[in-house]
C-alpha positions as semicolon CSV with decimal commas, in nm:
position;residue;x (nm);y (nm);z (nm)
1;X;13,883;13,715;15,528
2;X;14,203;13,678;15,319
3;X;14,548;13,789;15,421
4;X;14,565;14,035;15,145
5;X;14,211;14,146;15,204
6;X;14,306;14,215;15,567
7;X;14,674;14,422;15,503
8;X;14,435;14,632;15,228
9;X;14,210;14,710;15,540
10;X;14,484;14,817;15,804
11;X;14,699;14,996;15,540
12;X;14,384;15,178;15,438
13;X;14,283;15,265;15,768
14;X;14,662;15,365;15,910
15;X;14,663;15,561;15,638
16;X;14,342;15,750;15,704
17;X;14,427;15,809;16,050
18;X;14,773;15,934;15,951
19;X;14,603;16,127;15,745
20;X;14,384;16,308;15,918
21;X;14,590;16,388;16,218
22;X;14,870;16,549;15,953
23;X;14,562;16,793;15,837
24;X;14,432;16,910;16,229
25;X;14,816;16,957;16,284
26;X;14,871;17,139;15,998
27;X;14,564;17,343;16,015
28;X;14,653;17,412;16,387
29;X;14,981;17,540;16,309
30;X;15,019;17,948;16,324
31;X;15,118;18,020;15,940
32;X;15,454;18,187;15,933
33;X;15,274;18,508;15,809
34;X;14,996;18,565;15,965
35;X;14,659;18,713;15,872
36;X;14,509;19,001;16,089
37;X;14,275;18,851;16,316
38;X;13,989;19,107;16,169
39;X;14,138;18,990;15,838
40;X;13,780;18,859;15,676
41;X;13,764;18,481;15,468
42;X;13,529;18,610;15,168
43;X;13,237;18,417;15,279
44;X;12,936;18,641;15,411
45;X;12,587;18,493;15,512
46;X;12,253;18,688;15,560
47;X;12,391;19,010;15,450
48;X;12,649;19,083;15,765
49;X;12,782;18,759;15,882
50;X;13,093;18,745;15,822
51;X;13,399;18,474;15,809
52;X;13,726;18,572;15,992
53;X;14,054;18,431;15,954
54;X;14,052;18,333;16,329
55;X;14,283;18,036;16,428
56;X;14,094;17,649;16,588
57;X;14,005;17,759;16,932
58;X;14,242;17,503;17,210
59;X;13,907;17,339;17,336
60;X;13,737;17,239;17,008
61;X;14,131;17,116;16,901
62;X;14,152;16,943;17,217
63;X;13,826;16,768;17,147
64;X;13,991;16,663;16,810
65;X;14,279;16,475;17,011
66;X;14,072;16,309;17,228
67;X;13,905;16,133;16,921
68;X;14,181;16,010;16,798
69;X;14,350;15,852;17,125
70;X;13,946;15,761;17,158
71;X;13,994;15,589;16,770
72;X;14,341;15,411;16,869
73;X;14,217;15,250;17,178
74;X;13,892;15,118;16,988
75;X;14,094;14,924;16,738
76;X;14,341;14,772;17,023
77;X;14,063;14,660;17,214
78;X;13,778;14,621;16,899
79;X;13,791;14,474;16,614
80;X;13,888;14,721;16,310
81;X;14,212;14,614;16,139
82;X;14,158;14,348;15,955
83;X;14,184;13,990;16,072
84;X;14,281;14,120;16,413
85;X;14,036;14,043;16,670
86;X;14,146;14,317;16,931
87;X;14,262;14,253;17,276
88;X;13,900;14,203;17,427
89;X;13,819;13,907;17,151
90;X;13,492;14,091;17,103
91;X;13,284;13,969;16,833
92;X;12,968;14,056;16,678
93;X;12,874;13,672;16,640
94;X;12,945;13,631;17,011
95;X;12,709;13,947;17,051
96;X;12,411;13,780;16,914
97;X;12,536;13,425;17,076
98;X;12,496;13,544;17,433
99;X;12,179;13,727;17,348
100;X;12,018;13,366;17,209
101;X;12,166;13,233;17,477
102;X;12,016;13,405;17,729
103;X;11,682;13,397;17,518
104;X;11,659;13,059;17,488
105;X;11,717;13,052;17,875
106;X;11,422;13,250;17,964
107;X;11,221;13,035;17,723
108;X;11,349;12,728;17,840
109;X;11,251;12,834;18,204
110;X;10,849;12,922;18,033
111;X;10,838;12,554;17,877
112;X;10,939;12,403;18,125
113;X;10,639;12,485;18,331
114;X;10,413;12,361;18,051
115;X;10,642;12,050;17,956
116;X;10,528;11,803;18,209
117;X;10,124;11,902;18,168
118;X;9,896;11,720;17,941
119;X;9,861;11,826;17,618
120;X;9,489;11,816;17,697
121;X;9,548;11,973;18,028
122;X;9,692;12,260;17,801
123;X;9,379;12,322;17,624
124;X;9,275;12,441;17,886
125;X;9,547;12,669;18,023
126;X;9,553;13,028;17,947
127;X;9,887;13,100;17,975
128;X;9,983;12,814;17,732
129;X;9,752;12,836;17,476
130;X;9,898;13,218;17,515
131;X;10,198;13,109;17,435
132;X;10,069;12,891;17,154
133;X;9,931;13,141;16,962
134;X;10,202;13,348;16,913
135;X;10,372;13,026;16,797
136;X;10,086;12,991;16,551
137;X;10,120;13,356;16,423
138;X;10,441;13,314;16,362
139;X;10,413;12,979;16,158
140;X;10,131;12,856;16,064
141;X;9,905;13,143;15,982
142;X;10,088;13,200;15,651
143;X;9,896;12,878;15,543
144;X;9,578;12,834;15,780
145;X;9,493;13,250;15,879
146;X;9,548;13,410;16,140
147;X;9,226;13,272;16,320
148;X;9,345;12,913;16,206
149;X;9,009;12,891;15,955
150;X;9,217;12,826;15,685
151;X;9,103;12,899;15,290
152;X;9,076;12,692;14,980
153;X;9,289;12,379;14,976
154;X;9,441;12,468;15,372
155;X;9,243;12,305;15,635
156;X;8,974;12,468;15,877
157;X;9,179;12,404;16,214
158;X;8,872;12,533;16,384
159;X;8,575;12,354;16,236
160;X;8,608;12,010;16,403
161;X;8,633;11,836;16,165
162;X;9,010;11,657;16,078
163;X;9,115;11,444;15,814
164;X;9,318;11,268;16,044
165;X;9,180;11,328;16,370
166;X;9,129;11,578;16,634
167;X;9,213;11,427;16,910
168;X;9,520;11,616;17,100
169;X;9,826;11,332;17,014
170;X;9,677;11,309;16,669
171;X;9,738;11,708;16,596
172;X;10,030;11,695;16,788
173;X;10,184;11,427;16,543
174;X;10,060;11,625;16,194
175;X;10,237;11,933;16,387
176;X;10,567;11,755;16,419
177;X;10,577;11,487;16,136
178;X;10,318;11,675;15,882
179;X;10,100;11,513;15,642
180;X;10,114;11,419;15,237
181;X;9,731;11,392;15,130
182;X;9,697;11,283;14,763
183;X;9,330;11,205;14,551
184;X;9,483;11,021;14,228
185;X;9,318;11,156;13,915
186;X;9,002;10,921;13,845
187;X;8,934;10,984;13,504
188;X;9,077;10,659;13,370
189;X;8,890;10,462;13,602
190;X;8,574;10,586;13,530
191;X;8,508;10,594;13,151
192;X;8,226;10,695;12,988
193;X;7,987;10,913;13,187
194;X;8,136;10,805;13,514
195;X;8,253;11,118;13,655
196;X;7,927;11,252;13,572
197;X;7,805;11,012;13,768
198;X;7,988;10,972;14,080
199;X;8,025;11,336;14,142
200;X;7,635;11,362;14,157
201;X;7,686;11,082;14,376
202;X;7,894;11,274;14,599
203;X;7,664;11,566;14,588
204;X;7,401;11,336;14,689
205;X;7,592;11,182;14,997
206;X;7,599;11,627;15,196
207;X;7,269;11,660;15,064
208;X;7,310;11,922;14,764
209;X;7,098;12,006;14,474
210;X;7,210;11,644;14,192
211;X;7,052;11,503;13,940
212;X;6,914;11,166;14,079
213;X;6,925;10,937;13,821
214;X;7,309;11,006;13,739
215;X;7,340;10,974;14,149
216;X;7,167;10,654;14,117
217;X;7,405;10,549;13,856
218;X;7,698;10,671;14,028
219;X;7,669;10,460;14,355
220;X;7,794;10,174;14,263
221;X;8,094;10,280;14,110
222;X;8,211;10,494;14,434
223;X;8,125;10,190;14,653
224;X;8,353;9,982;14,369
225;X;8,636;10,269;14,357
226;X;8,611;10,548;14,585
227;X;8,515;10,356;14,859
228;X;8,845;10,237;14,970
229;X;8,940;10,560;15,134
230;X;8,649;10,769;15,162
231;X;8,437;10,428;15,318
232;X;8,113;10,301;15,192
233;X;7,920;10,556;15,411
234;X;8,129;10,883;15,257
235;X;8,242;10,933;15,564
236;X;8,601;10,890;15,507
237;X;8,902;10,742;15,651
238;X;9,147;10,893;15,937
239;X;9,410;10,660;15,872
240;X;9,399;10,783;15,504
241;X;9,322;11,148;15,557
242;X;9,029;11,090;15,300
243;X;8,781;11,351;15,395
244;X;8,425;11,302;15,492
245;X;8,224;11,406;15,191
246;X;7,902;11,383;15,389
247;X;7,913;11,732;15,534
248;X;7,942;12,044;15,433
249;X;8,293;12,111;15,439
250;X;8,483;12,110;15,141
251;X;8,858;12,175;15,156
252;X;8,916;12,285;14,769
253;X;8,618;12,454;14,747
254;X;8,424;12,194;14,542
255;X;8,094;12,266;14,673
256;X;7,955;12,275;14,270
257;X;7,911;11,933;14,030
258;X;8,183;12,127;13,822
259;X;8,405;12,179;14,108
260;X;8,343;11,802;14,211
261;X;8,445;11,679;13,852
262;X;8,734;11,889;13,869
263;X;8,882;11,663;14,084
264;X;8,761;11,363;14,044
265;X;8,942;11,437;13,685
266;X;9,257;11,551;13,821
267;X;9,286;11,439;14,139
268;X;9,444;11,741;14,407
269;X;9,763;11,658;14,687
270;X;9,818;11,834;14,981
271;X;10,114;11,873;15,190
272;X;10,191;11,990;15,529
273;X;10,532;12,015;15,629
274;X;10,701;11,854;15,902
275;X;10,759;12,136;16,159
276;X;10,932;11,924;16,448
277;X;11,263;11,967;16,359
278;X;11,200;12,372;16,293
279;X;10,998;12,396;16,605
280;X;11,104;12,163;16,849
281;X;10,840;11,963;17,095
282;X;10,785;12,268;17,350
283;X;10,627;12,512;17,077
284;X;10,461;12,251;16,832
285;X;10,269;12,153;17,168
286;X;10,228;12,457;17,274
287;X;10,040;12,558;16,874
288;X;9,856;12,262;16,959
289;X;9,661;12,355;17,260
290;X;9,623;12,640;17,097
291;X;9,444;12,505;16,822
292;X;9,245;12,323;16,986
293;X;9,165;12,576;17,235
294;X;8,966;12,770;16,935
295;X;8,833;12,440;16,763
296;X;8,693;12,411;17,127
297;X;8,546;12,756;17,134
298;X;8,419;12,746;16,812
299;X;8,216;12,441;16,860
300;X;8,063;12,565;17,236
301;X;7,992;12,893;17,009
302;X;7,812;12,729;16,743
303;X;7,574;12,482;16,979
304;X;7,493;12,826;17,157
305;X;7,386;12,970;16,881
306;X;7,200;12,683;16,788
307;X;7,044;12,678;17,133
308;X;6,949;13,013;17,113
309;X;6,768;13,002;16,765
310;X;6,594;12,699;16,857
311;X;6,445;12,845;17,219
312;X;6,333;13,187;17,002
313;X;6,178;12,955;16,755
């Protein structure tokens, strides 16, 4: 704050103050003519209620005083008057200061106990993967849901199956350093009918409806082109974060020969930001285990459900 900002603010304020105890005293003094006390004001409510010209009584006055030595010793010990800072030094910013501080106390104590564990040991640990969650909720689920299953073009954290990995260290590290995926736009590299082509192909590889003899035509051309990141197999490449286009999961929702084209034409990128420096270690371990807690759970769900179709068949 300025120095002429500041003199505005204690000039104002004197002035108010000044002000106001000039109109109690002046209202509290007896006139030098005075009313009679049955002497009525003019204002009448509900018929018969009636204003009287009756002086402040000495307690509600009294209260009156007390505010304002209460308003004086506030600004010499608070601050109110401009730049001063009052005799205290309180400050709102050292308010909120000592109540982070004593925050990030309390959760320094609850990593702490998680901090020399395993992150696979945490997978397993309710009161981490507690923890973890709420970490999630609060930073991730904008992008992957609140149940971590994602939606079209964010990842299934759930599903088990990673573009770069699932294994605990290998989530950790897309948690804390993120992850730029890019598929270049093919188009000029496969002229003709070619896109046609491969994307039967691709349909071919997770078993959906194609048309054969464009697949047929196609499969040369992915193992020439495509096969660099996604492998000769289709079963892509961790190290590339080219996704396995032999199942059914499809992470921009290109399930259809038109989706498939799509972007094989124009390609797609996907970014996920690097969240170490905005969560620290402590939590982006903690979201892991928590992940993987539920990629765990789903899985174990799904084979018992398998299990259980297959013994009622």
């Amino acid at each position: 704050m300025s120095g002429g900002w500041s003199i505005y603010i204690v000039v104002l304020t004197a002035l108010n103050l000044i002000g106001l105890i000039w109109l109690l005293l002046a209202t509290a003094a007896k006139p030098k003519n005075p009313k009679p006390a049955s002497e009525t004001m003019g204002h009448v409510w509900d018929g018969d209620i009636e204003e009287l010209n009756n002086p402040l009584p000495r307690w509600w006055f009294g209260l009156f005083v007390l505010t304002f030595i209460f308003g004086f010793g506030y600004l010499a010990l608070y601050p109110g008057l401009g730049t001063f800072k009052g005799s205290l030094g309180w400050t709102s910013a050292g308010e909120v200061q000592a109540e982070l501080d004593a925050t990030h106390a309390k959760l320094e104590s609850l990593f702490a106990s998680f901090r020399d564990q395993p992150l696979a040991a945490l997978v397993d640990n309710p009161a981490a993967t507690k923890v973890g969650r709420n970490v999630f909720a609060n930073n991730c689920a904008a992008c992957h849901g609140s149940d971590a299953r994602g939606a079209t073009g964010y990842p299934n954290l759930v599903d088990g199956d990673w573009l770069y990995g699932g294994d605990p260290e290998t989530v950790l590290a897309s948690i804390m350093d993120g992850r730029h995926g890019m598929m270049p736009p093919m188009v000029a590299t496969l002229p003709g009918n070619g896109v046609e082509e491969v994307a039967n192909y691709a349909l071919s590889l997770s078993g959906l409806a194609h048309d054969a003899r464009l697949a047929a035509a196609g499969k040369p051309k992915f193992e020439t082109i495509c096969a660099a990141c996604h492998g000769v197999d289709g079963k892509g490449n961790h190290a590339l974060g080219a996704p396995n286009l032999t199942d059914d999961i499809w992470l921009h929702g290109n399930a259809t020969l038109e989706g498939i084209k799509h972007t094989i034409t124009y390609g797609a990128n996907g970014v996920m930001p690097t969240w170490g420096p905005i969560l620290g270690e402590d939590r982006a371990r903690l979201a892991a285990a928590w992940i993987l807690a539920q990629g765990k759970s789903s899985i174990e769900s799904e084979r018992n459900d398998a299990a259980e179709t297959g013994a009622a068949r």
